[in-house]
MIDOZA-972340 format. One line per field, with one value per residue: x, y, z of N, C-alpha, C in turn; residue number from 0; residue in three letters. Coordinates in pm, 1 decimal, always signed. Example, Ala and Ser with C-alpha at 12.3 -4.5 7.8 and 13.67 -1.06 7.14 Angstrom:
! residues 2
nxx = c(+1319.0|+1285.0)
nyy = c(-569.0|-225.0)
nzz = c(+780.0|+708.0)
caxx = c(+1230.0|+1367.0)
cayy = c(-450.0|-106.0)
cazz = c(+780.0|+714.0)
cxx = c(+1320.0|+1290.0)
cyy = c(-330.0|+3.0)
czz = c(+780.0|+787.0)
k = c(0|1)
r = c(ALA|SER)
END
This chain:
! residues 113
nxx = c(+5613.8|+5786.7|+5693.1|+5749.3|+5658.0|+5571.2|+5289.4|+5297.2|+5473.8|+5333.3|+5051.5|+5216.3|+5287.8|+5027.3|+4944.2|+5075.8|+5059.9|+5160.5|+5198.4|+5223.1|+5092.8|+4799.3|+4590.8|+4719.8|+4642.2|+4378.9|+4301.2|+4388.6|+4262.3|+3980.8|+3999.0|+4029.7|+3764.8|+3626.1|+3723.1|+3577.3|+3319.8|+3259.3|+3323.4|+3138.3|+2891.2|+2949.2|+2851.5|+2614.7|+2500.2|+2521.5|+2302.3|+2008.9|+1734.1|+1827.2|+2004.8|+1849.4|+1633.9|+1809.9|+1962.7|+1992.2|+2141.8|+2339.5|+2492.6|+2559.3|+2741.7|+2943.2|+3039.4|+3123.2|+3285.2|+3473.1|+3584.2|+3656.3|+3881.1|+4067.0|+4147.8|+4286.9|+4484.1|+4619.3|+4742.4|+4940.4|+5057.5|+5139.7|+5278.7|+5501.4|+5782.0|+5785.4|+5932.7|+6128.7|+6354.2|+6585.6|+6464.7|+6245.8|+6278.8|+6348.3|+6166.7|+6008.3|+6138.6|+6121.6|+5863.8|+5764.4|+5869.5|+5754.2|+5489.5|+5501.5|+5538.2|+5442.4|+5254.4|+5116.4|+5060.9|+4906.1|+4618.6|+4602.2|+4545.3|+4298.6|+4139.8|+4102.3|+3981.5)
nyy = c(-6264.8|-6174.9|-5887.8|-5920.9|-6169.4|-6478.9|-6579.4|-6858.6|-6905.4|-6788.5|-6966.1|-7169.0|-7131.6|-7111.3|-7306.6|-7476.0|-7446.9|-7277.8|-7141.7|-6875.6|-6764.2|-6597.2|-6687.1|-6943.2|-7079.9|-7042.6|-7210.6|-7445.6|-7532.5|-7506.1|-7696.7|-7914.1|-7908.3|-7961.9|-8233.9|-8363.8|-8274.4|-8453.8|-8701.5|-8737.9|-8734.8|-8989.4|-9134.6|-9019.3|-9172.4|-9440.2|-9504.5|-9640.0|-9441.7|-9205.1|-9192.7|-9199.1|-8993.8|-8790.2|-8835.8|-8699.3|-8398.5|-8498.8|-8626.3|-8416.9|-8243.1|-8459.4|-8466.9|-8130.7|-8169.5|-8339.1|-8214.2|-7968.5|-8119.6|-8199.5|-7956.6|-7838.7|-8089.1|-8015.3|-7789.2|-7831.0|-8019.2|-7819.3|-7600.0|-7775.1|-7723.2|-7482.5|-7552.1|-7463.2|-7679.4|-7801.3|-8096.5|-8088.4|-7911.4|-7914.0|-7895.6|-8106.0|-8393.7|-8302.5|-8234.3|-8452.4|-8627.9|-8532.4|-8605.8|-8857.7|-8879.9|-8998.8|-8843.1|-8732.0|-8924.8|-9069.8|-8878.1|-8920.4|-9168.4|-9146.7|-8938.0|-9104.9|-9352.0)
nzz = c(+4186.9|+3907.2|+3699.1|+3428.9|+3379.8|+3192.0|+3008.0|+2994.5|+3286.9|+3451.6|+3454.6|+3514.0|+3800.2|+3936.6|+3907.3|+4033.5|+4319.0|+4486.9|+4822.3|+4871.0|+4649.8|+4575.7|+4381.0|+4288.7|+4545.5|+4581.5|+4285.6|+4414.5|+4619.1|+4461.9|+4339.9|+4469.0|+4586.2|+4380.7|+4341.7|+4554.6|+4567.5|+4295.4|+4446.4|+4593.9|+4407.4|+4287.2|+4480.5|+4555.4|+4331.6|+4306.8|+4474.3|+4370.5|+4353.2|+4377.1|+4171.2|+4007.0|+3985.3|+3958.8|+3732.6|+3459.2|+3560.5|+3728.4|+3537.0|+3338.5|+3526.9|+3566.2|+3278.1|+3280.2|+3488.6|+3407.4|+3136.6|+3304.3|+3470.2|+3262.6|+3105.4|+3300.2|+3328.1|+3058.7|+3060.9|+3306.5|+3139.8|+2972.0|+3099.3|+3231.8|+3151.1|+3320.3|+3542.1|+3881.4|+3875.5|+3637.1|+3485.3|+3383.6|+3184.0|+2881.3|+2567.0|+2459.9|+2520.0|+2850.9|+2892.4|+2845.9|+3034.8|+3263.7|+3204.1|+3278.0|+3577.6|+3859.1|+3948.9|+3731.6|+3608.1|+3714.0|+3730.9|+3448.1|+3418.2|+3522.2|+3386.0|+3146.3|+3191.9)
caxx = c(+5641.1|+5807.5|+5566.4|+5796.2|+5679.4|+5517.5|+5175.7|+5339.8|+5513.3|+5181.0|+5044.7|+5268.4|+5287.6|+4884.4|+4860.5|+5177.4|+5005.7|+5219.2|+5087.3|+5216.6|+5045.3|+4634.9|+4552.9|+4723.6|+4565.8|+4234.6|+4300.6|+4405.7|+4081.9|+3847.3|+4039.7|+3983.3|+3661.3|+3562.5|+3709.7|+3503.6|+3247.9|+3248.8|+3326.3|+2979.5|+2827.1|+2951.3|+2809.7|+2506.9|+2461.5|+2481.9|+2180.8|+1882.9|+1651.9|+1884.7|+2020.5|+1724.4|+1585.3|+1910.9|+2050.3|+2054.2|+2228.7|+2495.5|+2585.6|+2561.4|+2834.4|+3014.3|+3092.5|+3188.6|+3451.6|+3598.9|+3610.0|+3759.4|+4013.1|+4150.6|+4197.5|+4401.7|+4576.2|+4659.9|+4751.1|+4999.7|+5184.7|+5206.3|+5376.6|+5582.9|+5913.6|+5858.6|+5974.7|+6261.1|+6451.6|+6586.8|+6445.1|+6118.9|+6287.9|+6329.1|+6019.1|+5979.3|+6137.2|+6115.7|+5665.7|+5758.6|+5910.1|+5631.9|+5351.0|+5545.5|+5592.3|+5340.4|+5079.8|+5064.9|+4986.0|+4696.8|+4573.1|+4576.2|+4405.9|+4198.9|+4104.6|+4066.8|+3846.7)
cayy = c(-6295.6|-6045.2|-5833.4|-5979.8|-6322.4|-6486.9|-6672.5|-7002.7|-6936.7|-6763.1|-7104.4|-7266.2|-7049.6|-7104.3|-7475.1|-7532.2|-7470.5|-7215.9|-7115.1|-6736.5|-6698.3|-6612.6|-6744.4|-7071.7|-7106.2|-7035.5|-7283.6|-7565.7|-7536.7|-7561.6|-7870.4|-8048.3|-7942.8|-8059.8|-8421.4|-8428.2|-8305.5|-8597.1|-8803.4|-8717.5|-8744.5|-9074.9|-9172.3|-9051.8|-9218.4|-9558.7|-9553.9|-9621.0|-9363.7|-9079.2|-9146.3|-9217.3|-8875.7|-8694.5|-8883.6|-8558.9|-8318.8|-8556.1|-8670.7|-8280.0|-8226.7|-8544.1|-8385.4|-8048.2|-8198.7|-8407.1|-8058.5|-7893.0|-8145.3|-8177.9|-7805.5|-7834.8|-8160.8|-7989.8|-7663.7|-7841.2|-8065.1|-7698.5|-7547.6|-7808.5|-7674.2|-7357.4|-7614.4|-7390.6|-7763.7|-7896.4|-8222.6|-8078.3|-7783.3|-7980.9|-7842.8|-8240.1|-8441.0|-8240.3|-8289.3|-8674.4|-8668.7|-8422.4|-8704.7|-8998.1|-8861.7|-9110.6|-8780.3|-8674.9|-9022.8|-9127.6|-8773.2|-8936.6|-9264.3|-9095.0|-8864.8|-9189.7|-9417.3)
cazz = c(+4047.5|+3789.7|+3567.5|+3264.5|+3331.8|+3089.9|+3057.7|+3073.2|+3413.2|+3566.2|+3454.1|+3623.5|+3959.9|+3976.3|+3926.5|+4115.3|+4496.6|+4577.1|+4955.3|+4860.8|+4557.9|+4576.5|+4261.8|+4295.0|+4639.5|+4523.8|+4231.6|+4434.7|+4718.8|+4386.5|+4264.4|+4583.5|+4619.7|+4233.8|+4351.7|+4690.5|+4486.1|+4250.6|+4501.5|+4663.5|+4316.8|+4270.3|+4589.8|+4525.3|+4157.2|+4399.3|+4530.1|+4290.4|+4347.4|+4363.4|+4044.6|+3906.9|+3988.3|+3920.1|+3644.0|+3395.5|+3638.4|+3725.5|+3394.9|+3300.5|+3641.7|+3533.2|+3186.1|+3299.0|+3554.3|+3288.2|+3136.1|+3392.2|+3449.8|+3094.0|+3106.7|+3408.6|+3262.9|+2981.1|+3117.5|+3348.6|+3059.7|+2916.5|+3180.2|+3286.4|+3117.7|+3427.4|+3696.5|+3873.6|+3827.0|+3530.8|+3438.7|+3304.5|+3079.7|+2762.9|+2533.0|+2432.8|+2639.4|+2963.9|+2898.4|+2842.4|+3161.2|+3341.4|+3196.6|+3346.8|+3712.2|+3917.9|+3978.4|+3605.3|+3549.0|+3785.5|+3659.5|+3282.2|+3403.8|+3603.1|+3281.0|+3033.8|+3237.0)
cxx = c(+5664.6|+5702.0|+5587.9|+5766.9|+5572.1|+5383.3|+5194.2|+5369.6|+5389.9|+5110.8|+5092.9|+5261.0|+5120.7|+4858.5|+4956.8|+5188.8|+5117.8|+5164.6|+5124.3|+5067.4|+4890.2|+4556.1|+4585.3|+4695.0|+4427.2|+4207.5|+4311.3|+4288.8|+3978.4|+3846.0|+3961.2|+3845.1|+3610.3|+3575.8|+3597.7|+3371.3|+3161.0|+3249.7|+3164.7|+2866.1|+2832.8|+2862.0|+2648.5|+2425.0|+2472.3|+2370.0|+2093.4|+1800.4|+1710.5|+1955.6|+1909.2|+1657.7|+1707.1|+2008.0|+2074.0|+2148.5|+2349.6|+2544.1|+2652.8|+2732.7|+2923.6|+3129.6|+3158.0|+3281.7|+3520.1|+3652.5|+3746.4|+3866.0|+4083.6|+4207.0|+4322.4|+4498.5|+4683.6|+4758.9|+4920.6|+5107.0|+5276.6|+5312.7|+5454.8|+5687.5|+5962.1|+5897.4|+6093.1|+6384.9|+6476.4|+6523.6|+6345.2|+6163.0|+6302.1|+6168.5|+5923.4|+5980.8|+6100.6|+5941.1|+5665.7|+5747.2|+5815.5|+5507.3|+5396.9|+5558.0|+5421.4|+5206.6|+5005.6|+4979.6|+4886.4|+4614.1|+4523.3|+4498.4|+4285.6|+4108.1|+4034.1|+3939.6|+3706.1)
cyy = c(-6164.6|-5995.0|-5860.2|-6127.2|-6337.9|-6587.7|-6801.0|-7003.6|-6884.5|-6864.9|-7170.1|-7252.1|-7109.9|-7256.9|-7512.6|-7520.6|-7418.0|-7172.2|-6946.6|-6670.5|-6694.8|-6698.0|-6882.8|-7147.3|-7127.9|-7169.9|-7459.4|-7642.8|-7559.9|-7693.8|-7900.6|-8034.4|-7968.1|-8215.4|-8415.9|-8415.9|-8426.9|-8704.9|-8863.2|-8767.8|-8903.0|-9173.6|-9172.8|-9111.6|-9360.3|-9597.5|-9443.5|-9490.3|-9230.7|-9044.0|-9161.3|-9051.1|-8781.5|-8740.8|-8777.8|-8456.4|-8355.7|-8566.3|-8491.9|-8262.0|-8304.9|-8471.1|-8257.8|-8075.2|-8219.3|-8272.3|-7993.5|-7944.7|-8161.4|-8049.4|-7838.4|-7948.9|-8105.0|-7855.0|-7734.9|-7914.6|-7947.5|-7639.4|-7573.6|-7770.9|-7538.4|-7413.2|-7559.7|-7530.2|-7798.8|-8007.4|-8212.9|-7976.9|-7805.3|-7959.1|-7973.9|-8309.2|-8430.3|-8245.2|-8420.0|-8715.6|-8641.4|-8609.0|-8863.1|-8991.9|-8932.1|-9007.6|-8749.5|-8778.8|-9071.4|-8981.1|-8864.5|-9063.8|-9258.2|-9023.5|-8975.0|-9308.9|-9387.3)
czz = c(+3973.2|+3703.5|+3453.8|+3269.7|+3250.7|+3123.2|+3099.3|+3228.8|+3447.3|+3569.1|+3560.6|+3760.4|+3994.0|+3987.7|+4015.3|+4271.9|+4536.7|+4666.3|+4912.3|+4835.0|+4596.1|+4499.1|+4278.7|+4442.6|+4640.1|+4409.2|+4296.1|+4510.6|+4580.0|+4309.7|+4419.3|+4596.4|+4460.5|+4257.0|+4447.8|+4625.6|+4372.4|+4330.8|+4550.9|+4519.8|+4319.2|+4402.2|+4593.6|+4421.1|+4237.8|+4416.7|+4406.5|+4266.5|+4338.0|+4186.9|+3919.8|+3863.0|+3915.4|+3808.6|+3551.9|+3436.4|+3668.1|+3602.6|+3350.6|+3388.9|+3635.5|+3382.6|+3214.0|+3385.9|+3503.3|+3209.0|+3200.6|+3423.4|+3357.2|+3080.7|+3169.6|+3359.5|+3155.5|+3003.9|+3165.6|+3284.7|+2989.3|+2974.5|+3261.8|+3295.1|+3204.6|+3502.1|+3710.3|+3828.3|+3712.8|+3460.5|+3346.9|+3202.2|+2915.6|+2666.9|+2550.9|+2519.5|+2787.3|+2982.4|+2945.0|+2980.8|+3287.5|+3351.5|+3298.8|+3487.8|+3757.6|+3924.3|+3873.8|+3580.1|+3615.0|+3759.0|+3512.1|+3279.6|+3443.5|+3455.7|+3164.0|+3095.2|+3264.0)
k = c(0|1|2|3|4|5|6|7|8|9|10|11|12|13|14|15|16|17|18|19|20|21|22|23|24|25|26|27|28|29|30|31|32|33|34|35|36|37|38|39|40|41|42|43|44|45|46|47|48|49|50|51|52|53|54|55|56|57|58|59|60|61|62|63|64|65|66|67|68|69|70|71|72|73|74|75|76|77|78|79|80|81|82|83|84|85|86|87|88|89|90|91|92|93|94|95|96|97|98|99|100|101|102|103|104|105|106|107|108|109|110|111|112)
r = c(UNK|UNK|UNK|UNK|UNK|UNK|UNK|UNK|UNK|UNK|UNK|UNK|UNK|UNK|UNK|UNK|UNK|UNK|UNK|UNK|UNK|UNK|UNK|UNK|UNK|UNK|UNK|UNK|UNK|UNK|UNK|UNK|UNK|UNK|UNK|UNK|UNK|UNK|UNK|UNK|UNK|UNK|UNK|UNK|UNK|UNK|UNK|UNK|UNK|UNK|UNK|UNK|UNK|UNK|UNK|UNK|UNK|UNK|UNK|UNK|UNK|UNK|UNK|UNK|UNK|UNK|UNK|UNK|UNK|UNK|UNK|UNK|UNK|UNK|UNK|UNK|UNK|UNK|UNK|UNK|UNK|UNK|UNK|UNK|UNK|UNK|UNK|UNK|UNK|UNK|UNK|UNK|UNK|UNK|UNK|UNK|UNK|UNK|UNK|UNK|UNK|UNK|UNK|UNK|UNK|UNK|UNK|UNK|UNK|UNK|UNK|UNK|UNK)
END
């Protein structure tokens, strides 16, 4: 990446799982492990006694994911308009289009439920 690029495209380069880049390698391994994470959480909030005992900590770990993914949600409607293709370069439209692609959006129901 050029030293003239701008925060948007480094944005984008980092959330966009390039295998080059470090950063967006590093970024993508702490996504997956925040879902498996949750996943495990949710798993353990199942059974009675675990969430009984740990009901503060999760909720606590529940909140900061939601957190952390909103960031990244948000982050990535931002820096849709770096996609080297067209379709997303539109400041407006080109987001519209970003939010509607099938991953943005189980991202956004994923985020509201």
């Amino acid at each position: 990446m050029a030293s003239t690029s701008t925060w948007r495209q480094r944005v984008y380069v980092a959330l966009d799982n390039h295998p080059r880049d470090p950063l967006s390698r590093a970024i993508a391994l702490s996504l997956q492990a925040l879902i498996l994470l949750n996943v495990a959480a949710v798993v353990a909030e199942s059974v009675a006694s675990v969430e009984t005992r740990l009901a503060l900590p999760l909720a606590i770990f529940h909140a900061i994911s939601i957190v952390a993914f909103t960031i990244e949600y948000g982050l990535r409607v931002w820096s849709a308009v770096e996609a080297e293709h067209d379709r997303f370069k539109h400041p407006v439209t080109g987001r519209l289009r970003y939010v509607l692609t099938p991953l943005a959006l189980i991202d956004l129901v994923t985020l509201v439920t």
